[in-house]
Backbone as CSV, one residue per row, in Angstrom:
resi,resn,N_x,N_y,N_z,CA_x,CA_y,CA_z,C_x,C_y,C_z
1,UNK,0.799,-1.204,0.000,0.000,0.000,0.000,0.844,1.271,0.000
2,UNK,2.004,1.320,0.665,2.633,2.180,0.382,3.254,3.058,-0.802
3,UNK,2.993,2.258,-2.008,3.481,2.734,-3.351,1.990,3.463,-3.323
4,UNK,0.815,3.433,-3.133,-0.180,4.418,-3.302,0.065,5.838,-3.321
5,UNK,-0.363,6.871,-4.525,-0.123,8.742,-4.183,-0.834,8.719,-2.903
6,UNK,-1.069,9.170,-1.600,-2.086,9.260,-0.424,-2.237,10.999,-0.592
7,UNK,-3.224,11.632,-0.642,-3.600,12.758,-1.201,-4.509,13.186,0.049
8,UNK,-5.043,14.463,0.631,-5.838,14.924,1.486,-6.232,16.267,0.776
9,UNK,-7.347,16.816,1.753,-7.913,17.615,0.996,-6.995,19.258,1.493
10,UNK,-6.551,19.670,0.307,-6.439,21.066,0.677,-7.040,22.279,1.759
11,UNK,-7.941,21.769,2.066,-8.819,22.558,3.306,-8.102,22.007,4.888
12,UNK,-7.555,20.890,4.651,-6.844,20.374,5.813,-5.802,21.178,6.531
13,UNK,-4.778,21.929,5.536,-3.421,22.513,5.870,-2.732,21.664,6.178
14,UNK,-2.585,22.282,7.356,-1.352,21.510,8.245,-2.308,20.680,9.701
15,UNK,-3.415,20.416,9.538,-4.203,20.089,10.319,-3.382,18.480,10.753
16,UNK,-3.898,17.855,12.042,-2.996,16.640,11.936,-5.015,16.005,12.030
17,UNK,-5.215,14.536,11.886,-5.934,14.254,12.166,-7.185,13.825,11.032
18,UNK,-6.403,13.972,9.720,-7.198,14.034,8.035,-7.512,12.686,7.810
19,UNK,-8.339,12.886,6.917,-8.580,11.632,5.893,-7.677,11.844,4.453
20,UNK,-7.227,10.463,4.383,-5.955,10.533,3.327,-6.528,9.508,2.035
21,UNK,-6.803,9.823,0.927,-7.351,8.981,-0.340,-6.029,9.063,-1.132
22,UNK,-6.608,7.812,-1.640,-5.396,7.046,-2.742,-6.763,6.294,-3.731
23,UNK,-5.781,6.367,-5.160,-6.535,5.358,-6.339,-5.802,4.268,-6.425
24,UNK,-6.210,3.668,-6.194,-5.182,2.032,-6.469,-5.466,1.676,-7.731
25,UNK,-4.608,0.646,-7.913,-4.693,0.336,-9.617,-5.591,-0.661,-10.170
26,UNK,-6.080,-0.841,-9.233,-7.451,-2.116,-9.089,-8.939,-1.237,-9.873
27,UNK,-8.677,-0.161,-9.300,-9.653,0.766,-9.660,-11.113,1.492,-8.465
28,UNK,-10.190,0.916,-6.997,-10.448,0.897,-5.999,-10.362,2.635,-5.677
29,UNK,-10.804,2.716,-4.464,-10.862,4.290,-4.252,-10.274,3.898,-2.464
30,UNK,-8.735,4.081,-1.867,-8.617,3.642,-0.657,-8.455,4.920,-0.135
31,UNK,-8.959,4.651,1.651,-8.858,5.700,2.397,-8.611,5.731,3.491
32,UNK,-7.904,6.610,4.543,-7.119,6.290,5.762,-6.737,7.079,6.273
33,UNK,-7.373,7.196,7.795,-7.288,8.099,8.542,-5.718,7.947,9.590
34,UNK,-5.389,9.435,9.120,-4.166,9.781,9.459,-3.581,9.515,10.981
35,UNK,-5.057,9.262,12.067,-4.184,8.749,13.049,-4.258,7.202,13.273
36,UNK,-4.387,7.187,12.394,-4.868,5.270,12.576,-4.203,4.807,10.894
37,UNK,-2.964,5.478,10.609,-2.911,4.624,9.253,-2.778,3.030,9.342
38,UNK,-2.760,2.242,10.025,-2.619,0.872,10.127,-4.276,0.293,9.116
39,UNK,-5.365,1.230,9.520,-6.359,0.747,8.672,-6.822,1.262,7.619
40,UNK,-6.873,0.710,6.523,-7.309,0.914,5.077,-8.299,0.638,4.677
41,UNK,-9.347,1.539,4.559,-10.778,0.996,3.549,-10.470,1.305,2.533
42,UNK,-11.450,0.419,1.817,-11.060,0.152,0.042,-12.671,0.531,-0.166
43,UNK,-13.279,1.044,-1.292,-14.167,1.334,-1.707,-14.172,2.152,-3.061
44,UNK,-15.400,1.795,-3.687,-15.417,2.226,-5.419,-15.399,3.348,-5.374
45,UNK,-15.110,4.152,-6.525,-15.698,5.698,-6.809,-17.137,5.621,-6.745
46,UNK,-17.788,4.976,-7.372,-19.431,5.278,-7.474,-19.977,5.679,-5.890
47,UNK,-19.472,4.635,-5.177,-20.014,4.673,-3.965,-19.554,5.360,-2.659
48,UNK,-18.087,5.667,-3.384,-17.347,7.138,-2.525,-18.000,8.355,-2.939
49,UNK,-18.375,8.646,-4.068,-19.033,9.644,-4.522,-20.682,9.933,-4.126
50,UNK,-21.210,8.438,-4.080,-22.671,8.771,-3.693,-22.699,8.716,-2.033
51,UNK,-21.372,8.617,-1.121,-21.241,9.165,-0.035,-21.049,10.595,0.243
52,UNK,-20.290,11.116,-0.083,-19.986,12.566,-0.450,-21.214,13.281,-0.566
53,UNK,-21.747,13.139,-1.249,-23.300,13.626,-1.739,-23.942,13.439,-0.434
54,UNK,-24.306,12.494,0.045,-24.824,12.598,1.321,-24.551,13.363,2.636
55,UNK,-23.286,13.440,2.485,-22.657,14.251,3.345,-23.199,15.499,3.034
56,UNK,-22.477,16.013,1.736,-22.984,17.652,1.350,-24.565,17.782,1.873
57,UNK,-25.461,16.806,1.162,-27.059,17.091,1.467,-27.421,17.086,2.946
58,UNK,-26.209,16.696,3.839,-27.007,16.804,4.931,-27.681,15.323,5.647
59,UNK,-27.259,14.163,4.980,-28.211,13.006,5.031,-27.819,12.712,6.165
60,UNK,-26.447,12.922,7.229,-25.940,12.067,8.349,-25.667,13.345,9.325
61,UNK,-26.339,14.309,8.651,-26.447,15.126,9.992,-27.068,14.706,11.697
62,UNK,-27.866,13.763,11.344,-28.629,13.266,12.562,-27.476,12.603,13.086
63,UNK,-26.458,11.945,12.942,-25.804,11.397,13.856,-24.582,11.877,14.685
64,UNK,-24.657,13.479,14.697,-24.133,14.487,15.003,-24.453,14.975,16.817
């Protein structure tokens, strides 16, 4: 996993504590939180993307 680009979002800075995405060559979408890199979720674009969306809309605000 380490040959992965691991990329975060520009809004982060210098923040410690990010979520870090990588494209693997599988065609996977992996992701990994910076204080826990030991664990890696793997998940598609379609379904990283129709997460995102939920987020923006507001859908998991209730568990706030």
């Amino acid at each position: 996993m380490s040959a992965l680009h691991w990329q975060k979002s520009s809004y982060s800075g210098s923040a410690n504590g990010c979520v870090h995405l990588a494209a693997a060559p599988d065609g996977t979408v992996k992701l990994v939180e910076s204080d826990d890199p030991d664990v890696i979720v793997s998940t598609t674009p379609e379904k990283l993307h129709a997460f995102m969306r939920g987020v923006k809309a507001g859908d998991f605000d209730h568990f706030v």
